[in-house]
C-alpha positions as CSV (number, residue, x, y, z in Angstrom):
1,X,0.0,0.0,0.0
2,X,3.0,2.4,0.8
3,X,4.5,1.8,-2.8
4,X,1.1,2.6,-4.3
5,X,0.5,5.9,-2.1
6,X,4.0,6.9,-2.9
7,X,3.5,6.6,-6.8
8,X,0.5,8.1,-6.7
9,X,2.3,11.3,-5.4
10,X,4.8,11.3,-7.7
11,X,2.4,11.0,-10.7
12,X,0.4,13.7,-9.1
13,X,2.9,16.3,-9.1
14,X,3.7,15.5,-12.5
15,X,0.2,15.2,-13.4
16,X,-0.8,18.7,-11.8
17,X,1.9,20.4,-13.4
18,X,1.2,19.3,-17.1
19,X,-2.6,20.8,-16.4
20,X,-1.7,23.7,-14.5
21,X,0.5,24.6,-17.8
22,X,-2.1,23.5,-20.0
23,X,-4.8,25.8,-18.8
24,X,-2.0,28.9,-18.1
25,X,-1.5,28.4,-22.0
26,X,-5.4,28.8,-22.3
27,X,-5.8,31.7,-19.9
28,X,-2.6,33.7,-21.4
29,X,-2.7,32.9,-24.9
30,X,-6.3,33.6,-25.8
31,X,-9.1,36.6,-25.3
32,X,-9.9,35.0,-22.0
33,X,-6.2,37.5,-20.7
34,X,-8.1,40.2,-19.9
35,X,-9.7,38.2,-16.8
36,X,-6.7,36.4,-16.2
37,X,-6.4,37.7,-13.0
38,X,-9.7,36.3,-12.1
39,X,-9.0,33.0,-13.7
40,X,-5.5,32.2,-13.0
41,X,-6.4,31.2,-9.3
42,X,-9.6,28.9,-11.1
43,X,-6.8,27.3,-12.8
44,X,-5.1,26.7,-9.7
45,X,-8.1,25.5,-8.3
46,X,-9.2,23.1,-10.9
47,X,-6.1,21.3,-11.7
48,X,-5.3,21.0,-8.5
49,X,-9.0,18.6,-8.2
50,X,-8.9,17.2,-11.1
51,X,-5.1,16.2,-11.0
52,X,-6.0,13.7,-8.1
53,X,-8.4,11.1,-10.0
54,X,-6.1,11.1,-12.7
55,X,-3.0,10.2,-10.4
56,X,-5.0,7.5,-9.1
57,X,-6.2,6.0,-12.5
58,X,-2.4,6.2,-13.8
59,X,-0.7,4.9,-10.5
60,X,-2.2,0.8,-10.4
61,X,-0.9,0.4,-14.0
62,X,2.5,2.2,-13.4
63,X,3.1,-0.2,-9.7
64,X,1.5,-3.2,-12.6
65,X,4.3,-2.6,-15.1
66,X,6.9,-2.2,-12.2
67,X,5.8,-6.0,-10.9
68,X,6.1,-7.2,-14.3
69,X,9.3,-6.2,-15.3
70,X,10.4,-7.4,-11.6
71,X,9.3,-11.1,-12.6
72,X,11.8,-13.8,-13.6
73,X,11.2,-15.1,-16.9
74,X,9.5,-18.4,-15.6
75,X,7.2,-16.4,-13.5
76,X,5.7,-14.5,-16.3
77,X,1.8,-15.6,-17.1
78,X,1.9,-14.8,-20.4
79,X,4.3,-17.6,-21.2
């Protein structure tokens, strides 16, 4: 359970950052600038929620493909 808590963290950060840039580009590259500094902390806000289900959808199958490259050969089910 530790492993999977600690990946999840990881992938969070990651994950947070990717959307926090992602909806900066959107704020700061298009009409919506002129309420940027009303949007900017939505953005914060939002990725910040939304970052967390993702971490947890992405952090079974990245512990998953740590497991199977940990297998010996003879151990592998799809053999």
């Amino acid at each position: 359970m530790r492993t999977k808590i600690l990946i999840t963290l990881l992938i969070y950060m990651m994950v947070q950052a990717v959307l926090f840039g992602i909806g900066m580009v959107v704020v700061l590259a298009t009409p919506l600038k002129e309420q940027a500094d009303v949007l900017i902390p939505w953005v914060v806000g939002i990725t910040f929620i939304i970052a967390v289900p993702v971490a947890l959808g992405i952090a079974p199958r990245m512990k998953a493909m740590r497991e199977l490259r940990s297998r010996k050969p003879s151990e592998d089910p799809r053999l």
